[in-house]
C-alpha positions in Angstrom: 79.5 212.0 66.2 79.2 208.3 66.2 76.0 207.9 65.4 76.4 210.5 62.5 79.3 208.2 61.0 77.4 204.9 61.5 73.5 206.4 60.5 74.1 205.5 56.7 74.2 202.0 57.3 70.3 202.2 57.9 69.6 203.2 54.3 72.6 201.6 53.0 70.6 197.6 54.5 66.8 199.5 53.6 68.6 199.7 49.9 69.9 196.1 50.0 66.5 194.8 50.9 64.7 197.0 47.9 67.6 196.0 45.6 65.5 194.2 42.8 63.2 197.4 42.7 65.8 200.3 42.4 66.2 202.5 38.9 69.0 204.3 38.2 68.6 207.6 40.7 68.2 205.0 43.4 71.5 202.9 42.8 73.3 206.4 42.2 72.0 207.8 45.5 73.1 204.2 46.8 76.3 204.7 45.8 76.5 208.4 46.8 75.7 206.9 50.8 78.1 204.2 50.6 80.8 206.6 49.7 79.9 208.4 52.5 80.1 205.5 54.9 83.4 205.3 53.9 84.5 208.6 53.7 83.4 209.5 57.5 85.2 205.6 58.7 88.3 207.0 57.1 88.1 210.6 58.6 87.2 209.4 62.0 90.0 206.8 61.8 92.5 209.6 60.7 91.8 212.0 63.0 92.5 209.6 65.8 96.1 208.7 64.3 96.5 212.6 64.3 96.8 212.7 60.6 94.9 215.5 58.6 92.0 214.1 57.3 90.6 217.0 54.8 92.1 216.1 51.7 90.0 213.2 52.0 87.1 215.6 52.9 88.0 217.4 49.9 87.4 214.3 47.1 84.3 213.0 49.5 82.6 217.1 48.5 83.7 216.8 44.8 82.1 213.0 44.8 79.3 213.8 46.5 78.3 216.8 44.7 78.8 215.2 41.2 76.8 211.8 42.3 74.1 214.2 43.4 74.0 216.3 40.0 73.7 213.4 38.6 71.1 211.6 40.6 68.9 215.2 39.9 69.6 214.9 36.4 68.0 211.4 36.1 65.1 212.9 38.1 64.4 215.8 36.3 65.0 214.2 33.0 67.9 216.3 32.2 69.2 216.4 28.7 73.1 215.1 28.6 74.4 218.4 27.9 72.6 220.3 31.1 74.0 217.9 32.8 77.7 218.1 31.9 77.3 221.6 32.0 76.4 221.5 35.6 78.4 219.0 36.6 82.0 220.7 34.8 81.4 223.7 36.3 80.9 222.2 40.2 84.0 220.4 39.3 85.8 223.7 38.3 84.9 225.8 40.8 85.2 223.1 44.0 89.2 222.0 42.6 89.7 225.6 42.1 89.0 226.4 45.5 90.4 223.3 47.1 93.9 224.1 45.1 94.1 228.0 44.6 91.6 229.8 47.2 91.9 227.2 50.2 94.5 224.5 50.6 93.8 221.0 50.5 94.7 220.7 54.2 92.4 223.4 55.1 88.4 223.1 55.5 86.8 224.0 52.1 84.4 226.0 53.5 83.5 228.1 50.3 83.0 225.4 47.8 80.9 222.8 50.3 78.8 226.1 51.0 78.3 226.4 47.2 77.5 222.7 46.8 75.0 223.3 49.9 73.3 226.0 47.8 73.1 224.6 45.2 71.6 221.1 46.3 69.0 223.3 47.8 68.3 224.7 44.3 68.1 221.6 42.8 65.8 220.3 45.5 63.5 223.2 45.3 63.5 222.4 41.2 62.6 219.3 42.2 59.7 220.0 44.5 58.6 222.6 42.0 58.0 219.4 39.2 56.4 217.1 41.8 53.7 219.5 41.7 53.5 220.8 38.5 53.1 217.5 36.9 50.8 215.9 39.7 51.4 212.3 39.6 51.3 210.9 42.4 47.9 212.1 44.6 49.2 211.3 48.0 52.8 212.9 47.2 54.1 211.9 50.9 54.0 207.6 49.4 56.6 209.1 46.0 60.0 207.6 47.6 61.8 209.9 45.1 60.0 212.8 47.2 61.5 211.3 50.5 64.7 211.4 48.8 64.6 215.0 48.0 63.2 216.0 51.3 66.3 214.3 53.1 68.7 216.1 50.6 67.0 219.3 51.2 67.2 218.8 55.3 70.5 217.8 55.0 72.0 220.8 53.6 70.0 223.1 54.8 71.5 222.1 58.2 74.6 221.8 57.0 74.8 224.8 55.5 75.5 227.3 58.4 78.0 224.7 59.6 80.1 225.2 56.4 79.8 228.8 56.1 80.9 228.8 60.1 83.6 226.2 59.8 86.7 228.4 59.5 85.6 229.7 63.0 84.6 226.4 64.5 88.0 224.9 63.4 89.5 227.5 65.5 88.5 226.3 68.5 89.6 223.8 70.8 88.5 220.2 70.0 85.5 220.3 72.6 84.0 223.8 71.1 84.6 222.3 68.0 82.6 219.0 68.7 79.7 221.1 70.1 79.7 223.8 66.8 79.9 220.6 64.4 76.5 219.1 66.5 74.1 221.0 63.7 76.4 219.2 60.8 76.0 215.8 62.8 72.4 215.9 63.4 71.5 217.0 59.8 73.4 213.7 58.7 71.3 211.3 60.6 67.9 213.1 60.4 69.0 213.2 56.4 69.8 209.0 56.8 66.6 208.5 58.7 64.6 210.2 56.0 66.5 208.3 53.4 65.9 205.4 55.0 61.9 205.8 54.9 62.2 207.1 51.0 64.3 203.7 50.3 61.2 201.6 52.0 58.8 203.0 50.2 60.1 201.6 47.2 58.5 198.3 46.0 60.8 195.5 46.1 
């Protein structure tokens, strides 16, 4: 759990140190794993006061997701309207859920599920235009490729723990640790990979 919480400070340091050569999908994903940092500090910090921490889960989802969107947008040279279109309706659906379907103080397991799905969309879209245009010959040296690959692992992992979470959260705190360990390892493997994407990139 504690290395989950404290793994984005690898790519967050990698980012610092390729600072002068970062474009506009790298300072967004940046920004996307600092708010992260700081979004698991101030759940982990929470939970040990006792107080509920999921409204602040909530706005981390509904940040992340939208940073994301955007950071695909730039990548797949989205035209502004796509990408308000997209990013709108994520919006819609995820407070929708968070306010009407499950409460704010509940785990939103429906709309980070959706957001899981489609991240893996977008990533697949992604993959799909790396080869289709054939840039780069040796692919695995494209940091945006990294990137996508850590995205992709991420959720994919992290998928089955958000469509199991209204179980796991029913269990005692131990059970609960244990269920989560998919969620957690998914996070650092996904940091890891950032972190060799971000080093790729020429300073």
């Amino acid at each position: 759990m504690y290395g989950s919480v404290l793994s984005p400070l690898l790519p967050l340091i990698t980012a610092w140190t390729r600072r002068k050569g970062l474009d506009r999908t790298f300072i967004i994903l940046t920004i996307a794993i600092a708010i992260a940092l700081i979004a698991d500090v101030a759940n982990i910090t929470l939970a040990f006061m006792q107080v509920n921490n999921l409204p602040v889960a909530h706005a981390y989802g509904l940040l992340e997701g939208i940073l994301l969107i955007t950071f695909f947008s730039y990548l797949l040279n989205w035209k502004n309207q796509t990408w308000t279109s997209v990013a709108i309706a994520y919006t819609l659906v995820y407070v929708a859920d968070s306010i009407f379907l499950e409460s704010i103080y509940s785990f939103n397991a429906w709309s980070r599920s959706l957001e899981a799905l489609l991240m893996i969309g977008l990533c697949v879209m992604a993959f799909s235009m790396f080869y289709s245009r054939e840039e780069d010959i040796f692919i695995e040296k494209s940091p945006h490729f990294w990137i996508v690959i850590g995205i992709l692992t991420y959720f994919s992992g992290a998928l089955f723990s958000f469509l199991l979470s209204t179980d796991m959260l029913s269990q005692s705190s131990e059970r609960f640790y244990g269920s989560w360990i998919l969620h957690n390892f998914s996070n650092v493997l996904k940091n890891i990979i950032f972190t060799i994407g971000l080093w790729r990139i020429r300073g």
